[in-house]
C-alpha atoms as an extended CHARMM CRD file, in Angstrom:
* protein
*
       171  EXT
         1         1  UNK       CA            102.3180000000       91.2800000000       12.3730000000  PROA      1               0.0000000000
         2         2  UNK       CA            103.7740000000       87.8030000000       12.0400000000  PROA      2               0.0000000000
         3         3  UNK       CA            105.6930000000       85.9060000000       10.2800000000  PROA      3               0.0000000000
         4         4  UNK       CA            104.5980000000       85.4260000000        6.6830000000  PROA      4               0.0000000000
         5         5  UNK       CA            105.5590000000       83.8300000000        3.4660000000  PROA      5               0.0000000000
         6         6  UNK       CA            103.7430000000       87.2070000000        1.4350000000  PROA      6               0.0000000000
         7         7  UNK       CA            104.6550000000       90.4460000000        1.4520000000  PROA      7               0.0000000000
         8         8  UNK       CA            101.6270000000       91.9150000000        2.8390000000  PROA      8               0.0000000000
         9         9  UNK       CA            103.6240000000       93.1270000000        6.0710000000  PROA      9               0.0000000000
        10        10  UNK       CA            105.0880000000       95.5900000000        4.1710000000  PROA      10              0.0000000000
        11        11  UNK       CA            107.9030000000       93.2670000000        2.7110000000  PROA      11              0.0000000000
        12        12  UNK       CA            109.1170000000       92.4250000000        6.5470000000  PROA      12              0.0000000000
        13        13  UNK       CA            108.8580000000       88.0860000000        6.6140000000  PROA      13              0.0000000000
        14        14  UNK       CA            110.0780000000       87.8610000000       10.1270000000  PROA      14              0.0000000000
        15        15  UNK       CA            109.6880000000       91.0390000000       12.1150000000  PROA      15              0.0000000000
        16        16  UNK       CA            111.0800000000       89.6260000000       15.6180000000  PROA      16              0.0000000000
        17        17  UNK       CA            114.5540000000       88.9300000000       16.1800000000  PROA      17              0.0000000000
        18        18  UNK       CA            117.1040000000       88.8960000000       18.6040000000  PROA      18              0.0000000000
        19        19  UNK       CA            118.7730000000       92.2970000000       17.7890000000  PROA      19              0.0000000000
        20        20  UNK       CA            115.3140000000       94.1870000000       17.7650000000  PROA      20              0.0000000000
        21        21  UNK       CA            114.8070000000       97.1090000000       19.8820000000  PROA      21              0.0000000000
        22        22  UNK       CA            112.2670000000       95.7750000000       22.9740000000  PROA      22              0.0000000000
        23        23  UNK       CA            110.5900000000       99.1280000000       22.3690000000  PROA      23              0.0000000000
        24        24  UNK       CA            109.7600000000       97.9660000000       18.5900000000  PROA      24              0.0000000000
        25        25  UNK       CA            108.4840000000       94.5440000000       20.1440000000  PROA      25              0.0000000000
        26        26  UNK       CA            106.0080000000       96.0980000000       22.6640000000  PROA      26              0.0000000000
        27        27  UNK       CA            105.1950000000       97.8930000000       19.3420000000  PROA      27              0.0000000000
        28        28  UNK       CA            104.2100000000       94.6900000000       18.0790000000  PROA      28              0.0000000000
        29        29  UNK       CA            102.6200000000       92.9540000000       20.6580000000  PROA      29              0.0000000000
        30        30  UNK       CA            100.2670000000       95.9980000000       21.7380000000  PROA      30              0.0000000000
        31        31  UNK       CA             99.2770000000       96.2240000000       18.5540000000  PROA      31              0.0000000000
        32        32  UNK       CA             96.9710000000       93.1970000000       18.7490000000  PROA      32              0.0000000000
        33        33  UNK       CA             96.4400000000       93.3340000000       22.2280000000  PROA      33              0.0000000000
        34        34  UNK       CA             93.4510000000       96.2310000000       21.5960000000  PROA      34              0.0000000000
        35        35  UNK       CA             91.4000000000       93.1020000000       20.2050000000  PROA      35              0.0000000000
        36        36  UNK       CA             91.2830000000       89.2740000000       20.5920000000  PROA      36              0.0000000000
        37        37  UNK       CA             94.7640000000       88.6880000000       19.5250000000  PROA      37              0.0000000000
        38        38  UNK       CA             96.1120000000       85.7300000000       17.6180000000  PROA      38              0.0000000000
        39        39  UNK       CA             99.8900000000       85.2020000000       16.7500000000  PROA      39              0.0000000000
        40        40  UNK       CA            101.5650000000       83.2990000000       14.3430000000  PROA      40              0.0000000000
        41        41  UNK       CA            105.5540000000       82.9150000000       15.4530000000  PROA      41              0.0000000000
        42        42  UNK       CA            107.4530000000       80.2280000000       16.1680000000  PROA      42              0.0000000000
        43        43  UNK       CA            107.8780000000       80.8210000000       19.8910000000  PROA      43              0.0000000000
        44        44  UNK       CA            110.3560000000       78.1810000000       20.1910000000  PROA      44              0.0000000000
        45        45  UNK       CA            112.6620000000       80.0380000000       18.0340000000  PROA      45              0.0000000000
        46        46  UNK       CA            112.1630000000       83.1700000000       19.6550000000  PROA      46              0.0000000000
        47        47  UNK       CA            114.6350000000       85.1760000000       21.9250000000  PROA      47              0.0000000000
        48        48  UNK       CA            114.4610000000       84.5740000000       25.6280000000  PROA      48              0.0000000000
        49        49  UNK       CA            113.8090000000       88.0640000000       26.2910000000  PROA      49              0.0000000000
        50        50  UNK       CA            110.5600000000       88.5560000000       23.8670000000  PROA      50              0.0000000000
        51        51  UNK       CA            109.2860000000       85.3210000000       25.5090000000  PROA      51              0.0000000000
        52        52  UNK       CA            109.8080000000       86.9810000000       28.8460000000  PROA      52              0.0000000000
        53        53  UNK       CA            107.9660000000       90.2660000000       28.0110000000  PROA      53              0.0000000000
        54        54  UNK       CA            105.4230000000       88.1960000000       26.1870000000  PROA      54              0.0000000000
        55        55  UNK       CA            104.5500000000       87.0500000000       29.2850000000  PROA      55              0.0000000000
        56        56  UNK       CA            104.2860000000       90.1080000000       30.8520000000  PROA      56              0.0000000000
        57        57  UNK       CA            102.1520000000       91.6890000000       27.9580000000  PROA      57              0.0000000000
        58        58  UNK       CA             99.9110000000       88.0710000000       28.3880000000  PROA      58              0.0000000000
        59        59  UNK       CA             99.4260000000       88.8950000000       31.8890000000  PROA      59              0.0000000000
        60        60  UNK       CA             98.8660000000       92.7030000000       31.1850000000  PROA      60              0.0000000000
        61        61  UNK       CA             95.4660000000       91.1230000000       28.8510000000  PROA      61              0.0000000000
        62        62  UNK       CA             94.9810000000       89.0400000000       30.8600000000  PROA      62              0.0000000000
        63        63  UNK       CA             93.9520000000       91.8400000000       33.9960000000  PROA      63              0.0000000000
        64        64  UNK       CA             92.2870000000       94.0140000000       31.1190000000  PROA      64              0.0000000000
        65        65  UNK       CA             90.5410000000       91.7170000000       28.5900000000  PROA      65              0.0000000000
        66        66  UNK       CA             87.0880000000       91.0200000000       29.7030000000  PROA      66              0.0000000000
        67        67  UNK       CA             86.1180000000       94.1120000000       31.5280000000  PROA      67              0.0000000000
        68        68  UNK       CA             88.1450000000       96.6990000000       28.8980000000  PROA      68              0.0000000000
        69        69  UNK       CA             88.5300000000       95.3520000000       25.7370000000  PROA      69              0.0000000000
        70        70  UNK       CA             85.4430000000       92.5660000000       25.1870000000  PROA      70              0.0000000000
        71        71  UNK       CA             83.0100000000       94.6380000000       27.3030000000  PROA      71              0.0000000000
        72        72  UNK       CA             84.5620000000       98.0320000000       27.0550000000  PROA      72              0.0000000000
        73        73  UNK       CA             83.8300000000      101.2770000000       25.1150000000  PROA      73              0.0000000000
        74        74  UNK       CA             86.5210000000      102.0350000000       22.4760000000  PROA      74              0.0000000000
        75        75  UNK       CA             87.2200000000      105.6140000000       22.1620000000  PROA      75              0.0000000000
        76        76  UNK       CA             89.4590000000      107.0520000000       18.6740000000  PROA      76              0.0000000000
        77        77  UNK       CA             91.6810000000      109.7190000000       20.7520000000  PROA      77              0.0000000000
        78        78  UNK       CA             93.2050000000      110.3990000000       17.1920000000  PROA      78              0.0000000000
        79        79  UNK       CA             92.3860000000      109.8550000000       13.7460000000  PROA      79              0.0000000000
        80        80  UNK       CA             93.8010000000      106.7660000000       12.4000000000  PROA      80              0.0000000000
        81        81  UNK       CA             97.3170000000      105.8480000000       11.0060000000  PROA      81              0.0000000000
        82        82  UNK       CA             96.5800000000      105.2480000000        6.7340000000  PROA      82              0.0000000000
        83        83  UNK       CA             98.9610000000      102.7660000000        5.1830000000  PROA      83              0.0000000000
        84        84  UNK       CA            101.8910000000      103.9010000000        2.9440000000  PROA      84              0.0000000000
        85        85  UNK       CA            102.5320000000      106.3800000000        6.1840000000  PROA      85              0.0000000000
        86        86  UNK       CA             99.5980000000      108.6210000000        5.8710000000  PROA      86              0.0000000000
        87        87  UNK       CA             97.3150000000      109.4490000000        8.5250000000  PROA      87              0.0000000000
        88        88  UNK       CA             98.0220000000      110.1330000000       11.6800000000  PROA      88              0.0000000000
        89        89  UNK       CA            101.7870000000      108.6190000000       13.0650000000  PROA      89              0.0000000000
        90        90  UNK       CA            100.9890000000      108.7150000000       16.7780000000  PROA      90              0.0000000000
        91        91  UNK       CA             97.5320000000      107.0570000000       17.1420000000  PROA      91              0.0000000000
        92        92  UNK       CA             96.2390000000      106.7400000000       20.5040000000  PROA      92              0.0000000000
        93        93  UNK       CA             92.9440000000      104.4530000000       21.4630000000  PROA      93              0.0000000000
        94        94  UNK       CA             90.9140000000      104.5830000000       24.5860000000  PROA      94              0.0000000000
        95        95  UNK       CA             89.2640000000      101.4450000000       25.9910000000  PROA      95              0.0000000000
        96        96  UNK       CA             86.8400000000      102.1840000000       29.3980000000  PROA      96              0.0000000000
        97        97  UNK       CA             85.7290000000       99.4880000000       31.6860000000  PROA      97              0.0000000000
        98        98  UNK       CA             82.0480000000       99.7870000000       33.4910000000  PROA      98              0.0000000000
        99        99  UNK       CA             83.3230000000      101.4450000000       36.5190000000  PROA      99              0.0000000000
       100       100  UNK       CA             84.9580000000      104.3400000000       34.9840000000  PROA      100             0.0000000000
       101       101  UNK       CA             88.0850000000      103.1200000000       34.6140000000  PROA      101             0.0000000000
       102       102  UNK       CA             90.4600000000      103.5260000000       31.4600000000  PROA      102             0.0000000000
       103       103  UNK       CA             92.8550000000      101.8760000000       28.9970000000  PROA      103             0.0000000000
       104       104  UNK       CA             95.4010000000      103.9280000000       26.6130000000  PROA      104             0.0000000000
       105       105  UNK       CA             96.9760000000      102.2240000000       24.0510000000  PROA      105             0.0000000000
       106       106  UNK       CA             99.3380000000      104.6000000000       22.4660000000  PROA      106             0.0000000000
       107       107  UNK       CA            102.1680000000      104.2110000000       19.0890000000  PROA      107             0.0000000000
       108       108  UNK       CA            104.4880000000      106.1280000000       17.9490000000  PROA      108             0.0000000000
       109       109  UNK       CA            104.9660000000      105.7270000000       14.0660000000  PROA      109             0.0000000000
       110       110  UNK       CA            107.3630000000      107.0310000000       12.0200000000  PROA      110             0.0000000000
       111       111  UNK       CA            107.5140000000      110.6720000000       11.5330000000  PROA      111             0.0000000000
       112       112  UNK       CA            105.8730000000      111.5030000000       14.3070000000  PROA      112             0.0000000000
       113       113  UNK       CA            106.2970000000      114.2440000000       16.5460000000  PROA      113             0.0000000000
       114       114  UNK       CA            107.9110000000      112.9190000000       20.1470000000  PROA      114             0.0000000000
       115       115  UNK       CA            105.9500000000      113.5700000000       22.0400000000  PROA      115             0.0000000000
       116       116  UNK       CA            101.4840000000      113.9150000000       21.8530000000  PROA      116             0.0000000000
       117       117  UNK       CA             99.1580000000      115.2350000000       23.9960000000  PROA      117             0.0000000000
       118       118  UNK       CA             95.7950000000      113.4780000000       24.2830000000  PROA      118             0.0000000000
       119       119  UNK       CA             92.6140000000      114.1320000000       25.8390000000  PROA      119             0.0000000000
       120       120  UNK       CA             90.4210000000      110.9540000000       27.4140000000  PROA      120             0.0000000000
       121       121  UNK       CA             86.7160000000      110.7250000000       27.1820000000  PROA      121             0.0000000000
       122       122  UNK       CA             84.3230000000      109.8020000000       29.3710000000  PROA      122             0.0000000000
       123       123  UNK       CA             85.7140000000      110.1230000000       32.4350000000  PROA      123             0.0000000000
       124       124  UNK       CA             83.7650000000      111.5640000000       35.8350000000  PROA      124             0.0000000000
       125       125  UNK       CA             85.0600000000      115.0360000000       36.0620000000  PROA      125             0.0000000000
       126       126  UNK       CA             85.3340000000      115.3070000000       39.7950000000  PROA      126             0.0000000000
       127       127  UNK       CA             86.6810000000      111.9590000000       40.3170000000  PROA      127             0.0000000000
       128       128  UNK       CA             90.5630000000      111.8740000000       41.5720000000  PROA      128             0.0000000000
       129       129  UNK       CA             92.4750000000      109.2270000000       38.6110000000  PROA      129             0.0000000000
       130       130  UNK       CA             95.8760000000      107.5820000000       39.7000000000  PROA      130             0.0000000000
       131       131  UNK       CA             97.7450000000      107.3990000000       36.0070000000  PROA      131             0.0000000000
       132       132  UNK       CA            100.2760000000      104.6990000000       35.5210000000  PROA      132             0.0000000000
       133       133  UNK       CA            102.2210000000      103.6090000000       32.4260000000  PROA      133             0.0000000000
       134       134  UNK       CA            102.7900000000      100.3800000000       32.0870000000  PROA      134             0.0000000000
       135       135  UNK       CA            106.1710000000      100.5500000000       31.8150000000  PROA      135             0.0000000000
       136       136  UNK       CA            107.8120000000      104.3370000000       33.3740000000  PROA      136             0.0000000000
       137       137  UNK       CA            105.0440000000      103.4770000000       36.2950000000  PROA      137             0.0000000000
       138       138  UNK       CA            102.9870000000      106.1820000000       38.2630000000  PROA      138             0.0000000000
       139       139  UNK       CA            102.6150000000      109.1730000000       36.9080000000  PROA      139             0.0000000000
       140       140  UNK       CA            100.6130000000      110.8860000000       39.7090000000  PROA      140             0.0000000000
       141       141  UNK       CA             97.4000000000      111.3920000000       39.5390000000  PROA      141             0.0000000000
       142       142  UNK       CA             94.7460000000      113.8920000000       38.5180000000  PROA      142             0.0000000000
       143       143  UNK       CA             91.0400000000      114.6800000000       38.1430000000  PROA      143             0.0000000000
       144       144  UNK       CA             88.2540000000      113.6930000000       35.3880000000  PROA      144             0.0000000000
       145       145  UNK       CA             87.6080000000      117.3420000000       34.3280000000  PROA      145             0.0000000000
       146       146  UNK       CA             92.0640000000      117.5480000000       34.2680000000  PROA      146             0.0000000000
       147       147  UNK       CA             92.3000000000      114.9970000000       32.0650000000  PROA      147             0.0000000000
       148       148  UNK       CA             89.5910000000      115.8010000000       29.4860000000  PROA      148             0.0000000000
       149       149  UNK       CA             90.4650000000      119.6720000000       29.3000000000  PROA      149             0.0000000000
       150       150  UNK       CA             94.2140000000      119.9890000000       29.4930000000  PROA      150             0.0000000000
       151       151  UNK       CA             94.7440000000      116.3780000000       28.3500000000  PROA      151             0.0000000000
       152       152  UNK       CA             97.8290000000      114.0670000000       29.2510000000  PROA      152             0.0000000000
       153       153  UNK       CA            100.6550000000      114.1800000000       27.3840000000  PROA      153             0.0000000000
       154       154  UNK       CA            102.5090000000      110.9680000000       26.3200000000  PROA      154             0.0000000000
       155       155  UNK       CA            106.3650000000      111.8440000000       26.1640000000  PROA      155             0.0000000000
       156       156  UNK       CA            109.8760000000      110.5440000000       24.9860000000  PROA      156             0.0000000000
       157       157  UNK       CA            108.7540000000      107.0110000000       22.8510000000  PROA      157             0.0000000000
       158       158  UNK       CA            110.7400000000      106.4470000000       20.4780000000  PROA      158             0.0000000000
       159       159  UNK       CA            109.6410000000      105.8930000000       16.4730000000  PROA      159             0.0000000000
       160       160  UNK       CA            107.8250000000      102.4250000000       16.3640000000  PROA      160             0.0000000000
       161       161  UNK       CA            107.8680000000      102.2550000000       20.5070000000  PROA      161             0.0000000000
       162       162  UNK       CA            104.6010000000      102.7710000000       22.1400000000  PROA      162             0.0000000000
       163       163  UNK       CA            102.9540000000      103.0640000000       25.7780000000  PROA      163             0.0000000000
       164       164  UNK       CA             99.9220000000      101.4270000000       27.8140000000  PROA      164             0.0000000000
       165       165  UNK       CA             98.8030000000      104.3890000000       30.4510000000  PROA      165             0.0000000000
       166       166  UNK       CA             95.9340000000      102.8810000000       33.1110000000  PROA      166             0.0000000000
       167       167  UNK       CA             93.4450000000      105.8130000000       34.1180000000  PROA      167             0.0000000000
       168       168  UNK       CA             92.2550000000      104.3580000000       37.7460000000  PROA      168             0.0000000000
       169       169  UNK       CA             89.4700000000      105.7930000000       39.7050000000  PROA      169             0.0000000000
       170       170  UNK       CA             90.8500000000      106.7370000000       43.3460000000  PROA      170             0.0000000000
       171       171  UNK       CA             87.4070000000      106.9790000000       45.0140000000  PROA      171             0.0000000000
């Protein structure tokens, strides 16, 4: 997403504003944060809030980049969203650092159910995770073998609002 002069982004020319929902902007900015993101706004002309949670989100990469994302296994936890609003509507992608740890990156599309239950690969079965979300906070924490058999369910986003959940190794 960005601001274009084509209507390749599915006729949207300008899809942050100041009377967007900040769920639909961490929509947005997640979004690219799975790769080596690029934007094109015009950041002076954008809302103090978004700049503010831009920030954050900057920061977020920042801590997860290297060791997740550029050096990282990617794991498909769903099958992929189609254009035209096919495919799957609540996507969720895995991204595992060297040590174990994990990265989900989760959207809810339109028409999609509430709430989705996914289940993480990879993980050590008897290791203890602590699961956060990036924004609700800690979650508690549970094992390898948990997590990958009865799965972890990602509740109440809203349509076009989406969650980062950290799966942390406790020992």
């Amino acid at each position: 997403w960005s601001e274009v002069l084509q209507d390749h982004n599915l006729g949207v020319r300008n899809p942050i504003s100041t009377d967007m929902a900040p769920e639909r902007f961490d929509w947005i900015i997640r979004a690219v944060l799975m790769g080596i993101p690029g934007f094109s706004y015009r950041l002076p002309d954008m809302p103090e809030w978004c700049l503010k949670r831009l920030k954050e989100h900057f920061d977020f990469y920042a801590d997860i980049h290297s060791g997740f994302i550029r050096h990282g296994d990617a794991y498909r936890l769903t099958p992929q969203p189609l254009m035209g609003g096919k495919g799957e509507r609540f996507p969720v992608f895995q991204f595992t650092d060297g040590s174990g740890d994990s990265v989900l990156f989760a959207f809810r599309l339109t028409k999609a159910e509430q709430d989705r239950a996914v289940f993480p690969q990879a993980l050590e079965a008897e290791a203890v995770y602590k699961v956060v979300d990036f924004d609700r906070g800690e979650l508690g924490t549970r094992t390898g073998a948990s997590l990958q058999a009865e799965g972890l369910t990602i509740p109440g986003l809203p349509e076009d609002g989406s969650a980062v959940i950290r799966l942390t190794r406790t020992f």
